[in-house]
mmCIF entry with sequence, helices, sheets and N, C-alpha, C, O atoms, coordinates in Angstrom:
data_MODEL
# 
_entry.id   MODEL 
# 
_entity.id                         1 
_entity.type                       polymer 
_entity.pdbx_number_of_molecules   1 
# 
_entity_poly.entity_id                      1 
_entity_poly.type                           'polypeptide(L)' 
_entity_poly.nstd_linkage                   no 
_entity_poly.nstd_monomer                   no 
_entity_poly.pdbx_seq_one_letter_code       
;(UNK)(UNK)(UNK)(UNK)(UNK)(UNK)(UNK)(UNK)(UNK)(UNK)(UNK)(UNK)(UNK)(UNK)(UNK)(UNK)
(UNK)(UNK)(UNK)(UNK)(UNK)(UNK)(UNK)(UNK)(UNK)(UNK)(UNK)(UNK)(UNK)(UNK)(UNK)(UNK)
(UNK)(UNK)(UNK)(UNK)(UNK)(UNK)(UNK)(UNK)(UNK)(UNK)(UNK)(UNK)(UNK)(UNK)(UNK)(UNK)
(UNK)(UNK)
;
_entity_poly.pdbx_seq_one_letter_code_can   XXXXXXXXXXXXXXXXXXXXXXXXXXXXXXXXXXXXXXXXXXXXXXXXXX 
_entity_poly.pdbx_strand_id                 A 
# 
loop_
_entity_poly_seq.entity_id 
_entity_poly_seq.num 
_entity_poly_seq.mon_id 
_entity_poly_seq.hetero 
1 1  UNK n 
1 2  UNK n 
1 3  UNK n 
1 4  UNK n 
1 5  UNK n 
1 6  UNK n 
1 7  UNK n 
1 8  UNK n 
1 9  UNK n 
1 10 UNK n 
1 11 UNK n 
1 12 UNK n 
1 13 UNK n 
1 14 UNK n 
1 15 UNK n 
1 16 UNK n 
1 17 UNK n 
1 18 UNK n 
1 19 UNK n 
1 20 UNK n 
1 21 UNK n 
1 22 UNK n 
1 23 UNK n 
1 24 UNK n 
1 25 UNK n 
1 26 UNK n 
1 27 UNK n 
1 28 UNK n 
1 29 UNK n 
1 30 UNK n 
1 31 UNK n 
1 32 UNK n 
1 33 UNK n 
1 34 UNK n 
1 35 UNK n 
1 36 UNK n 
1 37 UNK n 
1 38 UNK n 
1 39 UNK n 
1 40 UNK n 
1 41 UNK n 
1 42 UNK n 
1 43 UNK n 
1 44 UNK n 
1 45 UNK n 
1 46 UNK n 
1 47 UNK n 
1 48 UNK n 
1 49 UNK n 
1 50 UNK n 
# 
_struct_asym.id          A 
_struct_asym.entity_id   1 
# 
loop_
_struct_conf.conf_type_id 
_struct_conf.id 
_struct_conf.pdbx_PDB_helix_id 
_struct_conf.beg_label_comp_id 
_struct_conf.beg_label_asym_id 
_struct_conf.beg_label_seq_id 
_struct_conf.pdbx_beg_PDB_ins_code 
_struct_conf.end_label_comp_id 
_struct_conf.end_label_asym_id 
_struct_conf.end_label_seq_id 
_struct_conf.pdbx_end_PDB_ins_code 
_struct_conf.beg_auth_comp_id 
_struct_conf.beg_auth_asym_id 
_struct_conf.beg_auth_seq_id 
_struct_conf.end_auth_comp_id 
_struct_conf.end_auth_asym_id 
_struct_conf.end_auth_seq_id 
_struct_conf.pdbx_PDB_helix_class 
_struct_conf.details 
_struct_conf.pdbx_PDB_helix_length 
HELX_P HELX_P1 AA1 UNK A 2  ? UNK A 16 ? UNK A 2  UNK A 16 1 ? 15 
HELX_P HELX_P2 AA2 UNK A 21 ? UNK A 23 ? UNK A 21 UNK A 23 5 ? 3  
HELX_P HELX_P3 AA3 UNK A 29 ? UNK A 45 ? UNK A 29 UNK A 45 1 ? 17 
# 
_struct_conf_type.id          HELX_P 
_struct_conf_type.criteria    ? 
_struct_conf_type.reference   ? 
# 
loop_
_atom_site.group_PDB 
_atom_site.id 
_atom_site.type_symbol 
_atom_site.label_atom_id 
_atom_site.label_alt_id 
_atom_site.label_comp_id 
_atom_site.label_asym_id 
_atom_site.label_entity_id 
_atom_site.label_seq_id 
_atom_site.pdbx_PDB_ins_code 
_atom_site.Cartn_x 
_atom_site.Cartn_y 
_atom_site.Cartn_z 
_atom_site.occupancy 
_atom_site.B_iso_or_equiv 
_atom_site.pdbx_formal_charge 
_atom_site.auth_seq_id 
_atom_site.auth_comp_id 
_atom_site.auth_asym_id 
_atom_site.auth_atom_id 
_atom_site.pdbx_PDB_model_num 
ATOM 1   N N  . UNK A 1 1  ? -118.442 61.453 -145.838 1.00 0.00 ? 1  UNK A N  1 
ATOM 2   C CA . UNK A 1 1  ? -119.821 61.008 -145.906 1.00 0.00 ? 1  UNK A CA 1 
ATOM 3   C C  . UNK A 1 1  ? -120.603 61.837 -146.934 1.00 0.00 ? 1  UNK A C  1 
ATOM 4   O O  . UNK A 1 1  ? -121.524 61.338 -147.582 1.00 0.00 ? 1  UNK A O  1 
ATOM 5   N N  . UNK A 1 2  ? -120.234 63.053 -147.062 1.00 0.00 ? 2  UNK A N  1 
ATOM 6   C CA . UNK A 1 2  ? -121.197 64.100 -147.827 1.00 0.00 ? 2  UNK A CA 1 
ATOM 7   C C  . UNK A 1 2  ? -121.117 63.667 -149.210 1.00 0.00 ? 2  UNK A C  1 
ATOM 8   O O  . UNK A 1 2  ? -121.991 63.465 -150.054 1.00 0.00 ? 2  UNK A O  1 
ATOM 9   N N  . UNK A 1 3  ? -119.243 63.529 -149.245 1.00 0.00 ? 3  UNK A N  1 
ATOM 10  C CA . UNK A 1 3  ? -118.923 63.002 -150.952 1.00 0.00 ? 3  UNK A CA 1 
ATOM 11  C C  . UNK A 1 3  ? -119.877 61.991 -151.637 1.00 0.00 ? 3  UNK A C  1 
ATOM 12  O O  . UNK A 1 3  ? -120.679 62.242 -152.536 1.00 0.00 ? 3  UNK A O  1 
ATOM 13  N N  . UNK A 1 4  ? -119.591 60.575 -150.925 1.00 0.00 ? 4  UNK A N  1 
ATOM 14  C CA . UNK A 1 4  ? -120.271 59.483 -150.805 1.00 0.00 ? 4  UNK A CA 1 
ATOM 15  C C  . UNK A 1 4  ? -121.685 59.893 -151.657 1.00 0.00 ? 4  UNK A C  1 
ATOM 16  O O  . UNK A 1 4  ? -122.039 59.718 -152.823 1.00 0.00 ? 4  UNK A O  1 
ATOM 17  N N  . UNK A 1 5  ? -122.238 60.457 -150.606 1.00 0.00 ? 5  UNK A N  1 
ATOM 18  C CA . UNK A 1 5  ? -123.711 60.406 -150.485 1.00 0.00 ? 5  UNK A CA 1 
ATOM 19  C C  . UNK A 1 5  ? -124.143 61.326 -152.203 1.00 0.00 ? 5  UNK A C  1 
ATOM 20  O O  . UNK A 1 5  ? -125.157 61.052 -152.846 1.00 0.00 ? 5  UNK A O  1 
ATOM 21  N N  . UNK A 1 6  ? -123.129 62.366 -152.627 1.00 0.00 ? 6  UNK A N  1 
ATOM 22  C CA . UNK A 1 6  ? -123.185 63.163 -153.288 1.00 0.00 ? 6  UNK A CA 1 
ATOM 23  C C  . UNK A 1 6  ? -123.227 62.291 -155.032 1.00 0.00 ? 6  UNK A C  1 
ATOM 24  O O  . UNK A 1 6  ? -124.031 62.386 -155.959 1.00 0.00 ? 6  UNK A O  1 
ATOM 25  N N  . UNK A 1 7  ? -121.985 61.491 -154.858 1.00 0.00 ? 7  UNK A N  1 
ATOM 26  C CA . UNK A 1 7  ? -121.999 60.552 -155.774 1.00 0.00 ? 7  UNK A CA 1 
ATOM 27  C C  . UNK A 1 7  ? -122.616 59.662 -156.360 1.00 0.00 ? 7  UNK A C  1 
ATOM 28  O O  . UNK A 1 7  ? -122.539 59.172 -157.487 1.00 0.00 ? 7  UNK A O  1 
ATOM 29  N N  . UNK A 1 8  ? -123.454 59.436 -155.192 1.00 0.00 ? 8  UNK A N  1 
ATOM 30  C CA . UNK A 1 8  ? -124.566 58.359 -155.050 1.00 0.00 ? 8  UNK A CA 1 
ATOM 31  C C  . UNK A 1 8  ? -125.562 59.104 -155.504 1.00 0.00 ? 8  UNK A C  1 
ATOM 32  O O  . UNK A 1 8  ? -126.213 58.607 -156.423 1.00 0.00 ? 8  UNK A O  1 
ATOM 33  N N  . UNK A 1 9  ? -125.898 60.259 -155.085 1.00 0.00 ? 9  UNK A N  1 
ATOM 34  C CA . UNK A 1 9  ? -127.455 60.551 -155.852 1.00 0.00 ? 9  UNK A CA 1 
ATOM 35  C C  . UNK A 1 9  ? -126.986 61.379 -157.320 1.00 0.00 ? 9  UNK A C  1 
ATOM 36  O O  . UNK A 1 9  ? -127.915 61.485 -158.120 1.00 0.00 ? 9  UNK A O  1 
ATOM 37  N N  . UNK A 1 10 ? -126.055 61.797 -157.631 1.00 0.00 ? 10 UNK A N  1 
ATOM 38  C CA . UNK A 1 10 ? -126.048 61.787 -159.315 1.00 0.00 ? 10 UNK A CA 1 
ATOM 39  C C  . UNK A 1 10 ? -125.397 60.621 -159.844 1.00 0.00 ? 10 UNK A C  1 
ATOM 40  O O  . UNK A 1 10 ? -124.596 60.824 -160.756 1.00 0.00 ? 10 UNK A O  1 
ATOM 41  N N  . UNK A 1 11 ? -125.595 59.329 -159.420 1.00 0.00 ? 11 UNK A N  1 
ATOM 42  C CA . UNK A 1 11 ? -125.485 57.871 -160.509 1.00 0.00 ? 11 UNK A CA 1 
ATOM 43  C C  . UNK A 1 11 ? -127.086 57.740 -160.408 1.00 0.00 ? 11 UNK A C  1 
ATOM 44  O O  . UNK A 1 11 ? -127.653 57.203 -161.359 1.00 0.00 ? 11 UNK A O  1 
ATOM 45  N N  . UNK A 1 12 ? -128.000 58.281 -159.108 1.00 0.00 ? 12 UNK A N  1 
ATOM 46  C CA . UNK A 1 12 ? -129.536 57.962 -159.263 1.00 0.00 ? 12 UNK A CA 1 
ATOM 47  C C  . UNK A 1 12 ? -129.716 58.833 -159.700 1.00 0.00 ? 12 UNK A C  1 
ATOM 48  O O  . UNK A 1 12 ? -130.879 58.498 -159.928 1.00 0.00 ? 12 UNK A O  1 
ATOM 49  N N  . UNK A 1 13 ? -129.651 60.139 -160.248 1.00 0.00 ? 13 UNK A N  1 
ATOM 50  C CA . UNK A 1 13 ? -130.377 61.027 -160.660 1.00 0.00 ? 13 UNK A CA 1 
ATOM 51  C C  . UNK A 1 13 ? -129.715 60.268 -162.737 1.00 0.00 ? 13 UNK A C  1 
ATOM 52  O O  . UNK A 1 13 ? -130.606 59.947 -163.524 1.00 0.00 ? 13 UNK A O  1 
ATOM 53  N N  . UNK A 1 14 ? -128.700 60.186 -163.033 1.00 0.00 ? 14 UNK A N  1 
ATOM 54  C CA . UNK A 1 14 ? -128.140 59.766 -164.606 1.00 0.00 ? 14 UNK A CA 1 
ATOM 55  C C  . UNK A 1 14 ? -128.859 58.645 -164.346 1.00 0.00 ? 14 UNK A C  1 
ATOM 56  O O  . UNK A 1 14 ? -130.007 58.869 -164.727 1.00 0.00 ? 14 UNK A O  1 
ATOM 57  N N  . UNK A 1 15 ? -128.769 57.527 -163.880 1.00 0.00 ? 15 UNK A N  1 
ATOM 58  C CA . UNK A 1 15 ? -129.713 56.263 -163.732 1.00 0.00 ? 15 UNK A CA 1 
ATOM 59  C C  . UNK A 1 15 ? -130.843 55.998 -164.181 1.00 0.00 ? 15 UNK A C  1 
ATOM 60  O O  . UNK A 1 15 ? -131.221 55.185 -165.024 1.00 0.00 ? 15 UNK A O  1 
ATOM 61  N N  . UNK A 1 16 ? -131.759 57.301 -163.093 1.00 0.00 ? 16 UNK A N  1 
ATOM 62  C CA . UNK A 1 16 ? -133.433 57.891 -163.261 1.00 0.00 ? 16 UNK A CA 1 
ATOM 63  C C  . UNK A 1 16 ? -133.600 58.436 -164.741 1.00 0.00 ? 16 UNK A C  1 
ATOM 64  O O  . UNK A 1 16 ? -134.779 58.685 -164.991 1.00 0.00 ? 16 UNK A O  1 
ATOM 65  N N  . UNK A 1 17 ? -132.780 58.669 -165.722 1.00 0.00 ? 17 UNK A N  1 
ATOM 66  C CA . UNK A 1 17 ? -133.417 59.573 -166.755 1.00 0.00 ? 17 UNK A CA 1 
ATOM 67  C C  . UNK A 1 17 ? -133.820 58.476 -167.861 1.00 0.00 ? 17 UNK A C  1 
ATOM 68  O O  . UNK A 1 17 ? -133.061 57.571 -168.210 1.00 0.00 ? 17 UNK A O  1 
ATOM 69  N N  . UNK A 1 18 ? -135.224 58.694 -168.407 1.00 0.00 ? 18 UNK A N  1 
ATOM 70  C CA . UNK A 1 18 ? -135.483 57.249 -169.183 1.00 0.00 ? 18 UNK A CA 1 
ATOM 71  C C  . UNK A 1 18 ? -135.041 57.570 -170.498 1.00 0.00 ? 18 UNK A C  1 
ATOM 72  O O  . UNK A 1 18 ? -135.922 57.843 -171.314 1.00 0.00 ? 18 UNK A O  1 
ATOM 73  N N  . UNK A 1 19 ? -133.907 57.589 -170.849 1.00 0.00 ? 19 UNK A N  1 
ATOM 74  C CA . UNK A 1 19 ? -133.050 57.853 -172.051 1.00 0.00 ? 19 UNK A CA 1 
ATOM 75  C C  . UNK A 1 19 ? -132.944 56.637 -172.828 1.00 0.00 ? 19 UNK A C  1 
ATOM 76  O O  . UNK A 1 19 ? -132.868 56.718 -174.054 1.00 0.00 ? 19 UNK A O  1 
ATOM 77  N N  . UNK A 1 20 ? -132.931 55.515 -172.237 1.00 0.00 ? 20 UNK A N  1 
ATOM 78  C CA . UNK A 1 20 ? -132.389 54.275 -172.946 1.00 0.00 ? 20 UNK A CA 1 
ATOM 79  C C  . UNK A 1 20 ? -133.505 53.324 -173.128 1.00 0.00 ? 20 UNK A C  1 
ATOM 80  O O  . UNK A 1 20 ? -134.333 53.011 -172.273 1.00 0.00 ? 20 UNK A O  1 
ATOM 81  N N  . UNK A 1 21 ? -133.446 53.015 -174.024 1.00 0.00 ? 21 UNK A N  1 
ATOM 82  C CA . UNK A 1 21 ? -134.968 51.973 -175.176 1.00 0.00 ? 21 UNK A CA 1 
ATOM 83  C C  . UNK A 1 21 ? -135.455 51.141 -174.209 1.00 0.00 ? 21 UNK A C  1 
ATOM 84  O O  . UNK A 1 21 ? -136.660 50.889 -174.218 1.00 0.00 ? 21 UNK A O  1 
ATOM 85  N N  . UNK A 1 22 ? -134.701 50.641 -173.329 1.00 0.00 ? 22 UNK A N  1 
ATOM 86  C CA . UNK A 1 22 ? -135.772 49.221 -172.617 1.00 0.00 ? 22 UNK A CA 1 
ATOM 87  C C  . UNK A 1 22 ? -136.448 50.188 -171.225 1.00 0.00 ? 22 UNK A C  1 
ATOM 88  O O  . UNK A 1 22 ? -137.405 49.799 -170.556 1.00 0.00 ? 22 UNK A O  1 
ATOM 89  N N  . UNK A 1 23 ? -135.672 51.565 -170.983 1.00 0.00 ? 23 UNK A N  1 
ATOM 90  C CA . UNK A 1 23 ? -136.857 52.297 -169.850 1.00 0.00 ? 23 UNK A CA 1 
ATOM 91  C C  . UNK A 1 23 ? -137.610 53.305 -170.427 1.00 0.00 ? 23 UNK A C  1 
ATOM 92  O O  . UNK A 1 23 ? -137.732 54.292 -169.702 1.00 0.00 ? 23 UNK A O  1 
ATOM 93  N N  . UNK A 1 24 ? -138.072 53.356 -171.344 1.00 0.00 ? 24 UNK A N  1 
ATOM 94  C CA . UNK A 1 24 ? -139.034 54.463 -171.705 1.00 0.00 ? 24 UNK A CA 1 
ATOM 95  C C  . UNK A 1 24 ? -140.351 54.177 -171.664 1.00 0.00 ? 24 UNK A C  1 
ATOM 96  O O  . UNK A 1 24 ? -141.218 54.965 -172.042 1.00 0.00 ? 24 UNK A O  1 
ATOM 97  N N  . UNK A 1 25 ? -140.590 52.941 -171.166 1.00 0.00 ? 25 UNK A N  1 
ATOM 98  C CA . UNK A 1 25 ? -142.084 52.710 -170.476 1.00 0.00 ? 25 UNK A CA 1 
ATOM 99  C C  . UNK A 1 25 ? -142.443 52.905 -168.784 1.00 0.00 ? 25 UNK A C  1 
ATOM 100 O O  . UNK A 1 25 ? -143.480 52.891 -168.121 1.00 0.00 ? 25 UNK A O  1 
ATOM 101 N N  . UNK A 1 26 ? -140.931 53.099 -168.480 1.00 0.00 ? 26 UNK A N  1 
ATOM 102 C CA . UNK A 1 26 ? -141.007 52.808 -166.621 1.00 0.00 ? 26 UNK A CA 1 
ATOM 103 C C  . UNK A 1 26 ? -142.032 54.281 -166.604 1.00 0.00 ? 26 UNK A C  1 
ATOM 104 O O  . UNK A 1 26 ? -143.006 54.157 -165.862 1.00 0.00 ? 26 UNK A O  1 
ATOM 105 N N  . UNK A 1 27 ? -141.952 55.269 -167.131 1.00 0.00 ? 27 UNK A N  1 
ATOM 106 C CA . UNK A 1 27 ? -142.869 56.603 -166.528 1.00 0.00 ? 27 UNK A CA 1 
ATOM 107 C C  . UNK A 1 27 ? -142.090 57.269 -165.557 1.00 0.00 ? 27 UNK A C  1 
ATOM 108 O O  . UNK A 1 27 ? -140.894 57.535 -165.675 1.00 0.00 ? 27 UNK A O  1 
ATOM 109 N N  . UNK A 1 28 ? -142.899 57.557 -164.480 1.00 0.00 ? 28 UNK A N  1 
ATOM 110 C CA . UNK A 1 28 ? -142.206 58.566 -163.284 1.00 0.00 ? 28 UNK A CA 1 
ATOM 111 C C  . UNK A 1 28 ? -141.894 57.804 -162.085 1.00 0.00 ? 28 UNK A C  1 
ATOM 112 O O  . UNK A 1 28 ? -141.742 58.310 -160.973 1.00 0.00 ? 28 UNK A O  1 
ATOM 113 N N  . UNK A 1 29 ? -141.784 56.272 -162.423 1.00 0.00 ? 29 UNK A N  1 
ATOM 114 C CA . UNK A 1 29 ? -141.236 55.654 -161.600 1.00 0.00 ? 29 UNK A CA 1 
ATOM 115 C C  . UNK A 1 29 ? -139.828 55.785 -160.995 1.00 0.00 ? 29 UNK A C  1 
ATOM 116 O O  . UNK A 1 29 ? -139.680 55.973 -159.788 1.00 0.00 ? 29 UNK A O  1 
ATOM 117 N N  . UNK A 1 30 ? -138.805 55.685 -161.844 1.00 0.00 ? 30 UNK A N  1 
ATOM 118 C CA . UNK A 1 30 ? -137.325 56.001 -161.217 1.00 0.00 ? 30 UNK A CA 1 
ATOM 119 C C  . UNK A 1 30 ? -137.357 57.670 -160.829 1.00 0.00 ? 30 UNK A C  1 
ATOM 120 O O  . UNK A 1 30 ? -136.572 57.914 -159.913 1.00 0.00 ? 30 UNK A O  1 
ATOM 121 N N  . UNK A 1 31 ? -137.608 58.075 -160.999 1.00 0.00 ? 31 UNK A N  1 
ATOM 122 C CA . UNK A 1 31 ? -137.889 59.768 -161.135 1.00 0.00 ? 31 UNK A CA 1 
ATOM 123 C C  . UNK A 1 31 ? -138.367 59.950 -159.954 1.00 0.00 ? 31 UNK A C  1 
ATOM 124 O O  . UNK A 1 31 ? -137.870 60.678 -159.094 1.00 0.00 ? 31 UNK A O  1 
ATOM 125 N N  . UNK A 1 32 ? -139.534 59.178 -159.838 1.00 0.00 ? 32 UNK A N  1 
ATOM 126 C CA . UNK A 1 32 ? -140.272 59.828 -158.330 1.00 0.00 ? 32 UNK A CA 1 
ATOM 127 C C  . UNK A 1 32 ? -139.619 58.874 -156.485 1.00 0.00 ? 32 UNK A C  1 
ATOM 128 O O  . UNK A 1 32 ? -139.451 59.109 -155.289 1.00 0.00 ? 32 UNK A O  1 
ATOM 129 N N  . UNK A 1 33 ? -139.520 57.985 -157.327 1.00 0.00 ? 33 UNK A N  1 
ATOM 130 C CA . UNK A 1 33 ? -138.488 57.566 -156.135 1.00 0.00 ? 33 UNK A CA 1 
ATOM 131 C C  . UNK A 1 33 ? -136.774 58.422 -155.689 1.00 0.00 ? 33 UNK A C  1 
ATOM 132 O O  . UNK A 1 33 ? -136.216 58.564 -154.601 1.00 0.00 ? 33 UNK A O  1 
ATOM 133 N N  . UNK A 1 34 ? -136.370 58.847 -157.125 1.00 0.00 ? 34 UNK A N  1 
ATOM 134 C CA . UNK A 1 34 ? -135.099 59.753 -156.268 1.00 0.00 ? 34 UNK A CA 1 
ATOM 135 C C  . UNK A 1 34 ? -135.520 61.074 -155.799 1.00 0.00 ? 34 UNK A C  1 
ATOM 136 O O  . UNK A 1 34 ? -134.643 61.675 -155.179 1.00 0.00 ? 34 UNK A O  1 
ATOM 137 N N  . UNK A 1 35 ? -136.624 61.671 -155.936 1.00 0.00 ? 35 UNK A N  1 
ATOM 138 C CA . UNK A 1 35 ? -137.451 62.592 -155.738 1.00 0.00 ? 35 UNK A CA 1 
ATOM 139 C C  . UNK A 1 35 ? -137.905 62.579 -153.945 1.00 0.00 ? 35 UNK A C  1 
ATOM 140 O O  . UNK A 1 35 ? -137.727 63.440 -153.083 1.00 0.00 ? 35 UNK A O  1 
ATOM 141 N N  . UNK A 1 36 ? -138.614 61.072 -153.868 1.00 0.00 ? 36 UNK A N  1 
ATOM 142 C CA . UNK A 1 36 ? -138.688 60.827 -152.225 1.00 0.00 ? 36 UNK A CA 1 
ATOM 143 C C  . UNK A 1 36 ? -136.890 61.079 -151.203 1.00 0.00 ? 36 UNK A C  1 
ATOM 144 O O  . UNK A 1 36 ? -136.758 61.726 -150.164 1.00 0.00 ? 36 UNK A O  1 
ATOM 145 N N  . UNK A 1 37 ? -135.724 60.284 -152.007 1.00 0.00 ? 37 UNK A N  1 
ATOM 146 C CA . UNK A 1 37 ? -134.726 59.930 -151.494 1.00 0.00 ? 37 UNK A CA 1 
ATOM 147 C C  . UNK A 1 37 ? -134.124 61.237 -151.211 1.00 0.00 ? 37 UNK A C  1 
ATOM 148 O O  . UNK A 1 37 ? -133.637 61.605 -150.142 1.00 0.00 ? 37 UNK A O  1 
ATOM 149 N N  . UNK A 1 38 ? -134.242 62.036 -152.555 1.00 0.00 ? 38 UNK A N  1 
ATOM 150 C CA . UNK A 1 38 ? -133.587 63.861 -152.189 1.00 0.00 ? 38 UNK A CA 1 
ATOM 151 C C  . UNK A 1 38 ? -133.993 64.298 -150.979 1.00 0.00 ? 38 UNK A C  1 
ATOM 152 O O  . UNK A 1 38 ? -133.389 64.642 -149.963 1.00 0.00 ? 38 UNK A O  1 
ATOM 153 N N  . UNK A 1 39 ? -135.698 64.179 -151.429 1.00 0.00 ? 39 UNK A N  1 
ATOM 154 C CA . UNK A 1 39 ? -136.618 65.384 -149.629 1.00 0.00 ? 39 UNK A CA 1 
ATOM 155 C C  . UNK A 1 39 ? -135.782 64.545 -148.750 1.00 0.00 ? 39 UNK A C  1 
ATOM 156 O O  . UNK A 1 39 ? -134.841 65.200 -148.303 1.00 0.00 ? 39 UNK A O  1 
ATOM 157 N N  . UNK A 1 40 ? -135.802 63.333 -148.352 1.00 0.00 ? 40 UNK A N  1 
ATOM 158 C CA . UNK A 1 40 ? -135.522 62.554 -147.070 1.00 0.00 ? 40 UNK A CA 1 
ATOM 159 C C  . UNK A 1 40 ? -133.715 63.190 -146.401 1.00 0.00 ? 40 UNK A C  1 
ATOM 160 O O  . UNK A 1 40 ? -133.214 63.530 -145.330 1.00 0.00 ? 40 UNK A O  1 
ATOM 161 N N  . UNK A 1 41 ? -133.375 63.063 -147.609 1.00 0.00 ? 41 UNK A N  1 
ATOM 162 C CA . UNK A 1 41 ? -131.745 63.483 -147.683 1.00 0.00 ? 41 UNK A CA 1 
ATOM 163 C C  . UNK A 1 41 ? -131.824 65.430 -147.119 1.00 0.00 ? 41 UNK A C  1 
ATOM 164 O O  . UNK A 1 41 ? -131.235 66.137 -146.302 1.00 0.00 ? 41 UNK A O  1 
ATOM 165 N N  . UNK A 1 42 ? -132.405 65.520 -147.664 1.00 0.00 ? 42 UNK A N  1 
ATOM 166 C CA . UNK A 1 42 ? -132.521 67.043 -147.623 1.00 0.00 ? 42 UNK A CA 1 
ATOM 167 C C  . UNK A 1 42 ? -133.348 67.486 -146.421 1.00 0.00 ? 42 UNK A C  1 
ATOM 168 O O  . UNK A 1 42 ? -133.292 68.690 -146.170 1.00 0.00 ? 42 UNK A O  1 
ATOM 169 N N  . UNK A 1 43 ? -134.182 66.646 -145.556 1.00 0.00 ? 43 UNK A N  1 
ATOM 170 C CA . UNK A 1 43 ? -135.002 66.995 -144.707 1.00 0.00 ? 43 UNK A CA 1 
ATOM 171 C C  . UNK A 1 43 ? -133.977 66.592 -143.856 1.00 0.00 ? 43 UNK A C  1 
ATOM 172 O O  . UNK A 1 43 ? -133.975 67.302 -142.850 1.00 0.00 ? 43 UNK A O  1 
ATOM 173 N N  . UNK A 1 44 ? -132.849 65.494 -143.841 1.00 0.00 ? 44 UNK A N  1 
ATOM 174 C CA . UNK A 1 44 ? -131.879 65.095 -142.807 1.00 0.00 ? 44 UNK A CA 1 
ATOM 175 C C  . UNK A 1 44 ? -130.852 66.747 -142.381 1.00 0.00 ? 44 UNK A C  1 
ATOM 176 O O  . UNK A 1 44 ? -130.738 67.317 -141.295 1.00 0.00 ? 44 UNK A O  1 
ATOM 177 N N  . UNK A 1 45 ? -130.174 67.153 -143.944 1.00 0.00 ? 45 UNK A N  1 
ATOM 178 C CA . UNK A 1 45 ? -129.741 67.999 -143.854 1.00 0.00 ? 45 UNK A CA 1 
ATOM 179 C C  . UNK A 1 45 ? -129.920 68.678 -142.906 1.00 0.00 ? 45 UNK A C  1 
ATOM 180 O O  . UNK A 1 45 ? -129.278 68.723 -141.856 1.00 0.00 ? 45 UNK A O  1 
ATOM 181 N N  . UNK A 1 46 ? -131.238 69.520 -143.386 1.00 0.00 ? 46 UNK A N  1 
ATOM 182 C CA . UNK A 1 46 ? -131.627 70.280 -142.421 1.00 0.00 ? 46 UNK A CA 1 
ATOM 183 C C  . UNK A 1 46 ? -132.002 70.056 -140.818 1.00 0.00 ? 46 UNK A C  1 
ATOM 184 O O  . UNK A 1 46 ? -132.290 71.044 -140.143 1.00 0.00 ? 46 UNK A O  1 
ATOM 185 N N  . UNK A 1 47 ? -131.993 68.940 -140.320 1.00 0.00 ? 47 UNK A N  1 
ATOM 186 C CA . UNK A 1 47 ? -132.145 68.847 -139.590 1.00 0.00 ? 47 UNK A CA 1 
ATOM 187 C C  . UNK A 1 47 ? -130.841 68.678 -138.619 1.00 0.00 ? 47 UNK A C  1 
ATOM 188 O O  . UNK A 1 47 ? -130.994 68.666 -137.398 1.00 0.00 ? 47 UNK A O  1 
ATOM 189 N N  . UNK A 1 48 ? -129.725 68.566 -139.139 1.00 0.00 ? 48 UNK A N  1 
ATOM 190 C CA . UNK A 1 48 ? -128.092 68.220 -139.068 1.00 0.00 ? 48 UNK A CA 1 
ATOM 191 C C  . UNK A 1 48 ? -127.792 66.993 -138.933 1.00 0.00 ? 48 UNK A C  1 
ATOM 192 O O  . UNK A 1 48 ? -126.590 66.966 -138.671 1.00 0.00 ? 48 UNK A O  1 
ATOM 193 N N  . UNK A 1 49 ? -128.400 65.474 -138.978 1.00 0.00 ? 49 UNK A N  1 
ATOM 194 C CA . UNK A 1 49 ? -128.406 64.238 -139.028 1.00 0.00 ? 49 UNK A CA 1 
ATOM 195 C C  . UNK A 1 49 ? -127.128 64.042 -139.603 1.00 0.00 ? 49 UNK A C  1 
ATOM 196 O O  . UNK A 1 49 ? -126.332 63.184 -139.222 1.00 0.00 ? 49 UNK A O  1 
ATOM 197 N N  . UNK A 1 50 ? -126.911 64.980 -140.675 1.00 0.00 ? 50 UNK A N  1 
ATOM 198 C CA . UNK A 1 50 ? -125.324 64.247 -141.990 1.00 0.00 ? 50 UNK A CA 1 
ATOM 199 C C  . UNK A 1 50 ? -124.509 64.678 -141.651 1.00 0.00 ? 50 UNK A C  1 
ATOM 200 O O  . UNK A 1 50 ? -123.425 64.461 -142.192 1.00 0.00 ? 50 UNK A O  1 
# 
């Protein structure tokens, strides 16, 4: 499950970076949404949920 989950947020974190010509208008949109998904992930952590 940890792998999984691990994999999954660095294809959203390479995903999120507005590197490529048609997202360099999105702003801190993809950015601030994997930003919510980390704390949530990370507040689970800590809490031992994973």
């Amino acid at each position: 499950m940890g792998t999984i989950l691990l994999v999954i947020l660095i294809l959203l974190l390479i995903g999120g970076l507005p590197v490529f010509p048609h997202s360099r208008s999105w702003g801190y949109g993809p950015s601030g949404i994997i930003g919510v998904v980390l704390m949530v992930l990370l507040i689970l952590l800590l809490l031992g949920r994973i």
